[in-house]
C-alpha positions as a Markdown table, in Angstrom:
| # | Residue | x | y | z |
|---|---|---|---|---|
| 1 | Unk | 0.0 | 0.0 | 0.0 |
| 2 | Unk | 1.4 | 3.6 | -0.7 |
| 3 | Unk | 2.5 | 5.5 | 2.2 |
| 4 | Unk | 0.9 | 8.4 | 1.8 |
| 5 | Unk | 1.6 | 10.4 | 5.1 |
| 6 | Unk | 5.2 | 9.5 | 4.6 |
| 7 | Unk | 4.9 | 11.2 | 1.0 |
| 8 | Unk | 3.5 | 14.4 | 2.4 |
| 9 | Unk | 6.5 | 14.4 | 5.0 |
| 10 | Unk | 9.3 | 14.3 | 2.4 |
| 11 | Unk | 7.7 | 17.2 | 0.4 |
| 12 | Unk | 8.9 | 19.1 | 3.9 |
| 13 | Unk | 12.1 | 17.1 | 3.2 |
| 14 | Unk | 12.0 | 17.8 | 0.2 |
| 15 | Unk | 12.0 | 21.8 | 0.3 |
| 16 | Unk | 14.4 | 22.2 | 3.3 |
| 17 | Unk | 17.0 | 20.1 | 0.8 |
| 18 | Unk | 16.5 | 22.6 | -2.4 |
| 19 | Unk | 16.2 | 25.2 | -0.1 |
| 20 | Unk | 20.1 | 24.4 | 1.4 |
| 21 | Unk | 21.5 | 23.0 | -1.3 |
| 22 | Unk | 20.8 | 26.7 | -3.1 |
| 23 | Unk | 22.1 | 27.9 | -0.3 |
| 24 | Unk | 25.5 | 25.9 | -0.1 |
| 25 | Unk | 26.0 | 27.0 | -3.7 |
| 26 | Unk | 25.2 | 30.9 | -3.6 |
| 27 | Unk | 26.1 | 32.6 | -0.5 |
| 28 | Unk | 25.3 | 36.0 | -1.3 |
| 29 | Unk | 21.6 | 36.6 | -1.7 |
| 30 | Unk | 20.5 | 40.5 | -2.1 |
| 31 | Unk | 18.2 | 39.3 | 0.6 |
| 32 | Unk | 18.3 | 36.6 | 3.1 |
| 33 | Unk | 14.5 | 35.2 | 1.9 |
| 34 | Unk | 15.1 | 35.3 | -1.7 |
| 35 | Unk | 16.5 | 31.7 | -2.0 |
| 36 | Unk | 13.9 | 30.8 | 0.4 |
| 37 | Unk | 11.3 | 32.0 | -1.9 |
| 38 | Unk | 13.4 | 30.4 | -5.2 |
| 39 | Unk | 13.3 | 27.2 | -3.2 |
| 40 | Unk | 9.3 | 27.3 | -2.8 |
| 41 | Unk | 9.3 | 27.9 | -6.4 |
| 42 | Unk | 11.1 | 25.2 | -7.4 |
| 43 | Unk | 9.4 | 22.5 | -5.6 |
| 44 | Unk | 6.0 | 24.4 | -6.9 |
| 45 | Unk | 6.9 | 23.8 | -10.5 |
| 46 | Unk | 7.6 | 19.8 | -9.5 |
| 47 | Unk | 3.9 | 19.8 | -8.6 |
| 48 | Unk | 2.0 | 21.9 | -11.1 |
| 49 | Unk | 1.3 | 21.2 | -15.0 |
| 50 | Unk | 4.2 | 22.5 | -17.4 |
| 51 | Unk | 1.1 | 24.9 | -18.4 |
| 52 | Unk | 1.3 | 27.2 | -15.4 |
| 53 | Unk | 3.9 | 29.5 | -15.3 |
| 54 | Unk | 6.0 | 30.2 | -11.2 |
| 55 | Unk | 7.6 | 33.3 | -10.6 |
| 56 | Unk | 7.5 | 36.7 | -8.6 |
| 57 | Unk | 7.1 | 40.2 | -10.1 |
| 58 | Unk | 4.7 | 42.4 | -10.0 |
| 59 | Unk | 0.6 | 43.9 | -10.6 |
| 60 | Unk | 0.3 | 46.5 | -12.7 |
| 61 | Unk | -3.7 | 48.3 | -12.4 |
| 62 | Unk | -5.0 | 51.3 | -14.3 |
| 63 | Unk | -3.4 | 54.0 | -11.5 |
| 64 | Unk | 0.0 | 51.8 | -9.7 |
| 65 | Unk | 1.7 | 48.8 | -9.8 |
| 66 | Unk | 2.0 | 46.5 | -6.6 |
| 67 | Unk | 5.2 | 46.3 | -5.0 |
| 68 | Unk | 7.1 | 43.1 | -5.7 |
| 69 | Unk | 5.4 | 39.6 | -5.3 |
| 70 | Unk | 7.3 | 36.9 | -4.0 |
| 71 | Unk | 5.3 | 33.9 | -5.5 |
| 72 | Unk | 3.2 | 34.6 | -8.8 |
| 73 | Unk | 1.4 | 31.8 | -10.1 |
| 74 | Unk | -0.3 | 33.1 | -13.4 |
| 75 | Unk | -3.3 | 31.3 | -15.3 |
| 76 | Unk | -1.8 | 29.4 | -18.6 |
| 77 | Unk | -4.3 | 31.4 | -21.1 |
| 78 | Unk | -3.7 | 35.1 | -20.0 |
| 79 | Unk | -1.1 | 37.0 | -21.2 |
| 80 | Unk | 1.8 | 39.1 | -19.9 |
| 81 | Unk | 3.1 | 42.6 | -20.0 |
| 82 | Unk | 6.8 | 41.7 | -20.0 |
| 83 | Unk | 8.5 | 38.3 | -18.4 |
| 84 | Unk | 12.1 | 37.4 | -18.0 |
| 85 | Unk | 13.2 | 34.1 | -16.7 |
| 86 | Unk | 11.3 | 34.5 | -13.2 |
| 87 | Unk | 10.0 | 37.7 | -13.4 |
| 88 | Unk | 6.7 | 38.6 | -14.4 |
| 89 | Unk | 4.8 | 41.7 | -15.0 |
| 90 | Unk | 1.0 | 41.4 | -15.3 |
| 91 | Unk | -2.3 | 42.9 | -15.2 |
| 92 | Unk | -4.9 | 42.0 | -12.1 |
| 93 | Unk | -6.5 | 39.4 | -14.3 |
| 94 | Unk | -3.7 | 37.0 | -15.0 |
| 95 | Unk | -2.6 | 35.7 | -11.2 |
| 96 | Unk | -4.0 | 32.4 | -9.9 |
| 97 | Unk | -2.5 | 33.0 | -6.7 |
| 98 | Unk | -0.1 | 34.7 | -5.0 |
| 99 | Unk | 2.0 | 34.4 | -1.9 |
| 100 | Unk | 4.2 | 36.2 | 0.4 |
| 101 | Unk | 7.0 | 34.3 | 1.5 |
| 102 | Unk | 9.0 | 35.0 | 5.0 |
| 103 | Unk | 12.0 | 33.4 | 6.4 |
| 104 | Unk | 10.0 | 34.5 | 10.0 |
| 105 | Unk | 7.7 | 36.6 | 10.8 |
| 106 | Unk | 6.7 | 38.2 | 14.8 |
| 107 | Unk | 4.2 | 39.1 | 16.7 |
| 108 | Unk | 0.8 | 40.6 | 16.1 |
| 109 | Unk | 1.8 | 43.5 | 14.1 |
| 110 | Unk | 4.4 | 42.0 | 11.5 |
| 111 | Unk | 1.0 | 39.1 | 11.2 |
| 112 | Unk | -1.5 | 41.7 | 10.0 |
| 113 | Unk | 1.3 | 43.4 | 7.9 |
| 114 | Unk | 2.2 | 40.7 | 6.1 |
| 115 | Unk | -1.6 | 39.5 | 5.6 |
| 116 | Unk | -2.9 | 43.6 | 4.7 |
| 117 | Unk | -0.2 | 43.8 | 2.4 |
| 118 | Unk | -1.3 | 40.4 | 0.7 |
| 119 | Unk | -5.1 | 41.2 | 0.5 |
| 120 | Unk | -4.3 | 44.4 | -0.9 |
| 121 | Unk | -2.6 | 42.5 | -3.8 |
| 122 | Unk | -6.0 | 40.6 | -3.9 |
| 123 | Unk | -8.2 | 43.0 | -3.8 |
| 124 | Unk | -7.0 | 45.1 | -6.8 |
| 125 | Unk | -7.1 | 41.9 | -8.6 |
| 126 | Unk | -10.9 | 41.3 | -7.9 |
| 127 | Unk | -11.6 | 45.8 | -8.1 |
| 128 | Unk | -10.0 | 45.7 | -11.4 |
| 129 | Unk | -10.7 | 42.4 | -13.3 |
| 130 | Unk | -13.1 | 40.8 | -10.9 |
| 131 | Unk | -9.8 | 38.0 | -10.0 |
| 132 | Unk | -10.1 | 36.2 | -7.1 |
| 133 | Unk | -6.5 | 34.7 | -6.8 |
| 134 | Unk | -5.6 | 31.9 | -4.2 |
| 135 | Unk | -3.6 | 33.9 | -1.3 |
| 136 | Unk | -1.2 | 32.3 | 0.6 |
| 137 | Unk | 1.7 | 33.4 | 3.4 |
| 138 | Unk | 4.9 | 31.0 | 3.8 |
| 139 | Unk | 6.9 | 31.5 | 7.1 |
| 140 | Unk | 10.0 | 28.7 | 6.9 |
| 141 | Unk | 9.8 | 29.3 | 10.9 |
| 142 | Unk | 7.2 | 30.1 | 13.1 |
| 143 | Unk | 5.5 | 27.5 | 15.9 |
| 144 | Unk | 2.0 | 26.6 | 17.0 |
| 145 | Unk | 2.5 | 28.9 | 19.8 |
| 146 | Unk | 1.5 | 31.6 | 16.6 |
| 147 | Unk | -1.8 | 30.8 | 16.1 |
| 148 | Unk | -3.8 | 33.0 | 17.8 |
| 149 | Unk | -2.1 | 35.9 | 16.1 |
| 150 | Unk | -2.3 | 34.5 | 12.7 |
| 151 | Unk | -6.3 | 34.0 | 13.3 |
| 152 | Unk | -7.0 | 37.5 | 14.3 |
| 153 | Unk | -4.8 | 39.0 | 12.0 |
| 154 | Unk | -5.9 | 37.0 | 9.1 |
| 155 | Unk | -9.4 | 37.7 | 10.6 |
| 156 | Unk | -9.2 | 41.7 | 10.6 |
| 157 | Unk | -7.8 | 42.0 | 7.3 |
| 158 | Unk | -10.9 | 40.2 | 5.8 |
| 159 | Unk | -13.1 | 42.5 | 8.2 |
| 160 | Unk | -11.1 | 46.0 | 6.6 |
| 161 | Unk | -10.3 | 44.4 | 2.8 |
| 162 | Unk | -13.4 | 42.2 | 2.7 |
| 163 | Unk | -10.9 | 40.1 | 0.9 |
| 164 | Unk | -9.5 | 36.1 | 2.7 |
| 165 | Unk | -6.5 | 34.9 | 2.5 |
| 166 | Unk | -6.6 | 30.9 | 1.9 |
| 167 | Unk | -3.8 | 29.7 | 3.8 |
| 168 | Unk | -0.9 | 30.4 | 5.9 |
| 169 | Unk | 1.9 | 28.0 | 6.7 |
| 170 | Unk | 3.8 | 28.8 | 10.1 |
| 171 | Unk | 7.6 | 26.7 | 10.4 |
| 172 | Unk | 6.9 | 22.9 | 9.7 |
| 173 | Unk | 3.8 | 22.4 | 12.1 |
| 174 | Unk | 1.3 | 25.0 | 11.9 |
| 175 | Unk | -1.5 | 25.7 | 9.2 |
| 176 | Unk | -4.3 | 27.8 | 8.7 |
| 177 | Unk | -6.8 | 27.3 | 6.3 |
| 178 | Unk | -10.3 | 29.3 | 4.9 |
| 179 | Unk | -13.3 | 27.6 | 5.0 |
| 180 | Unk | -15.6 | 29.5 | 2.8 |
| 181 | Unk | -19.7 | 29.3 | 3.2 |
| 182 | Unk | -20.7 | 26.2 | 1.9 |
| 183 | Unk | -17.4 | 24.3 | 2.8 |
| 184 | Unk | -16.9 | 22.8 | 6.1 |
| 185 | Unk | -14.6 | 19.2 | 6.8 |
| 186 | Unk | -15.7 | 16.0 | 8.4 |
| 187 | Unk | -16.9 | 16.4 | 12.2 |
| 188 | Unk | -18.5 | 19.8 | 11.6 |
| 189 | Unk | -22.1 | 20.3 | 11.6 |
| 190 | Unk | -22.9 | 21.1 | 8.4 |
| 191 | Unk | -26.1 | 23.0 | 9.4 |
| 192 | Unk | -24.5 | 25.5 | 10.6 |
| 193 | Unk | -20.6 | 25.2 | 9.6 |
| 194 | Unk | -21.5 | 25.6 | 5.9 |
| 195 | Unk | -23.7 | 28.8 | 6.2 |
| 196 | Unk | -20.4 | 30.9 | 8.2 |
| 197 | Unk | -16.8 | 31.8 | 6.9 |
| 198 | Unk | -13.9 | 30.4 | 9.1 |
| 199 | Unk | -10.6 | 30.2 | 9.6 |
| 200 | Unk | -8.9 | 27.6 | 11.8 |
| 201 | Unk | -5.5 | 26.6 | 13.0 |
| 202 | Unk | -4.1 | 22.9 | 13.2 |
| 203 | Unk | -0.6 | 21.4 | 14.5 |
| 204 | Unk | 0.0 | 18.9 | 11.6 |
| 205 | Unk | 3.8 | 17.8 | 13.0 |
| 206 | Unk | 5.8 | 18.8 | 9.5 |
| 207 | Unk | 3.4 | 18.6 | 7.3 |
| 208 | Unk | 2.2 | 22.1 | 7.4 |
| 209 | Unk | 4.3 | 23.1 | 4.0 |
| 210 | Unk | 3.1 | 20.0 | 2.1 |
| 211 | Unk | -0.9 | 21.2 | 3.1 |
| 212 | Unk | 0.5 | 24.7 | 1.5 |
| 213 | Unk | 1.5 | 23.5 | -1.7 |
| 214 | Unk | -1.4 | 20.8 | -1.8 |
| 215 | Unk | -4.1 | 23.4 | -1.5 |
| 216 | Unk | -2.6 | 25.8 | -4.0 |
| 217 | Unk | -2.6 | 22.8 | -6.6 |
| 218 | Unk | -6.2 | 22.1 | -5.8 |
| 219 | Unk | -6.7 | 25.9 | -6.7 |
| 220 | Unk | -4.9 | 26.4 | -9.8 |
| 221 | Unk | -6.2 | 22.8 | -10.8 |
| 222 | Unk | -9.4 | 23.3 | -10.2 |
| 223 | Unk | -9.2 | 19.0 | -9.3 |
| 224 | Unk | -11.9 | 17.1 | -7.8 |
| 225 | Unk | -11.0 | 17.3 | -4.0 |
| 226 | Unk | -13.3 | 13.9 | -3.4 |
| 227 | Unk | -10.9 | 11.7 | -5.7 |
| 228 | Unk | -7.6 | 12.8 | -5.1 |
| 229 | Unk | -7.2 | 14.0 | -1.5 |
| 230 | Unk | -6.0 | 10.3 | -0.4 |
| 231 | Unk | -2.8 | 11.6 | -1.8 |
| 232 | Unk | -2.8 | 15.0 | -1.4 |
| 233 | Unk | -4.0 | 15.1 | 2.3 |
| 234 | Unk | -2.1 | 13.3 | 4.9 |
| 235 | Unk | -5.2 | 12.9 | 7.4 |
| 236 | Unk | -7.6 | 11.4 | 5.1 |
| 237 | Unk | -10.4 | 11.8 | 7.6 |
| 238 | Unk | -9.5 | 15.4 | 7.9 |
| 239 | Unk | -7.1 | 17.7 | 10.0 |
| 240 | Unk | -10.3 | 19.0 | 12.8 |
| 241 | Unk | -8.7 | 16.0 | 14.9 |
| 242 | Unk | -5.5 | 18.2 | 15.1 |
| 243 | Unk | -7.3 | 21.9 | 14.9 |
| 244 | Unk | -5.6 | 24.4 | 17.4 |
| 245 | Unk | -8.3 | 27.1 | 17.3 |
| 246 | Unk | -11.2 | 28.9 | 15.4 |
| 247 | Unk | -11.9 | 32.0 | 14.4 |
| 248 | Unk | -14.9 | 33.2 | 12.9 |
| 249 | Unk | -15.8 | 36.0 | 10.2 |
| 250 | Unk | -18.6 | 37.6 | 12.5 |
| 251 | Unk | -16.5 | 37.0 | 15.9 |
| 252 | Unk | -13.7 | 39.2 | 14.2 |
């Protein structure tokens, strides 16, 4: 039988390796998370179709461009201003998701930072070309001891934006996900869980970054969740089991 929780695991294995070995053989990075976020990149492109294009660069809308992306994926039939190698320049319709990517990131403030300044990426997308990118936030370190402050952060920037960020990945252990309406996971009561938006935290013991890239897949794939999450998903009968805390759209 395939081991599928062991699979997940190495994709954790898998990006501290490329992430070192880029290391080892560069030493002098402009910054010290840009071969963290080449490193993301590379494992990305191992998991997507050839058709979607991985880079970073930036959104350009009728009155100001973003500032620079770390992770652009764009959608295979739009087209592109200028690229280069990694770098992309685009108009608001053209990401499928986007993600800021941290080597840390600390305490309450540098949380809703990093989330405002992500939502405000997706909200010109959805202002300007009515977009709704995936949005996601890497941290390579972080610990479960974080969660409350990603909740509430990722919870007030949805309150001021009106815009939700799908996923954060906190070191190897901790993720928070999105639950839209209509979505809710096995043990919930789907009377009420599907009629509320959510966020909610779980310890998932290294494989936080493989939940990361798993969930960005689904989005850009657009896959059916019901047949292939036995590979995708460690926990096949779902993460609430390991769930840290919740945080709820109208408690925000």
């Amino acid at each position: 039988m395939p081991n599928f929780r062991d699979y997940n695991k190495s994709v954790t294995s898998e990006l501290d390796a490329v992430k070192d070995r880029i290391r080892n053989l560069v030493r002098h990075w402009s910054t010290d998370g840009e071969w963290k976020e080449a490193a993301l990149r590379s494992v990305l492109r191992r998991h997507l179709p050839s058709s979607a294009t991985v880079g970073r660069g930036f959104i350009v809308g009728p009155d100001q461009s973003s500032t620079q992306i770390d992770l652009l994926v764009l959608r295979p039939d739009k087209p592109t201003l200028f690229r280069d190698g990694e770098l992309a320049i685009v108009t608001p319709d053209v990401p499928g998701a986007i993600a800021e990517v941290k080597t840390s990131i600390s305490g309450p403030a540098a949380w809703h930072e990093t989330a405002l300044k992500l939502a405000e990426h997706g909200r010109c997308c959805a202002q300007v070309s009515n977009n709704a990118p995936w949005l996601g936030i890497f941290s390579y370190e972080g610990c479960v001891s974080q969660a409350d402050q990603i909740l509430e952060a990722v919870c007030r920037v949805q309150m001021d934006t009106g815009i939700a960020i799908n996923c954060v990945t906190c070191g190897y252990d901790l993720f928070v996900r999105y639950w839209p309406h209509g979505e809710y996971e096995p043990g919930d009561n789907p009377s009420m869980d599907q009629n509320t938006e959510f966020w909610r935290a779980y310890d998932l013991k290294r494989l936080s970054p493989s939940y990361f890239i798993s969930n960005l897949v689904h989005a850009i794939c657009n896959v059916d969740r019901n047949k292939t999450d036995f590979a995708w998903c460690a926990h096949q009968g779902g993460k609430r089991p390991y769930m840290l805390g919740e945080k709820r759209l109208v408690d925000c």
